[in-house]
N, C-alpha and C positions, 0 to 999 in steps of 0.2 A: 504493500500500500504506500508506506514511505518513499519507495523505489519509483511508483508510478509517477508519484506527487513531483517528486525531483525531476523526472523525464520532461513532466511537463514543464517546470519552470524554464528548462533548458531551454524547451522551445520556445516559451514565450521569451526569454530573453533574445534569441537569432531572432525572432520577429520585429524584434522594438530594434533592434541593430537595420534590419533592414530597411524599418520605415524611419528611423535617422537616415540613413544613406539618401532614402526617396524624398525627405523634406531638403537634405543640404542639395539635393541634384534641384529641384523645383527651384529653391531661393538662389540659385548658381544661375540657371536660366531668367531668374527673376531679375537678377542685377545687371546680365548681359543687356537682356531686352531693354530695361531703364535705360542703361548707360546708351546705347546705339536709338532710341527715341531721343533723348535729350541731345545726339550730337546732332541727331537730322534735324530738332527745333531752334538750334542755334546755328545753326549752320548751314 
């Protein structure tokens, strides 16, 4: 039962790692996009 319990948090931990990965990839794309609007509105 312990055993199980632990299985899962493993998982759920690779989870929350992955949806890190998936938020810093969003807000990476997010800053590019700004950055490349802001040079076409000044430019």
């Amino acid at each position: 039962m312990i055993y199980c319990r632990k299985k899962k948090n493993d998982r759920e931990k690779e989870q929350s790692k992955t949806n890190q990965r998936a938020v810093g990839l969003e807000t990476g794309f997010y800053g590019v996009y700004t950055f490349v609007y802001k040079m076409f509105v000044f430019y």
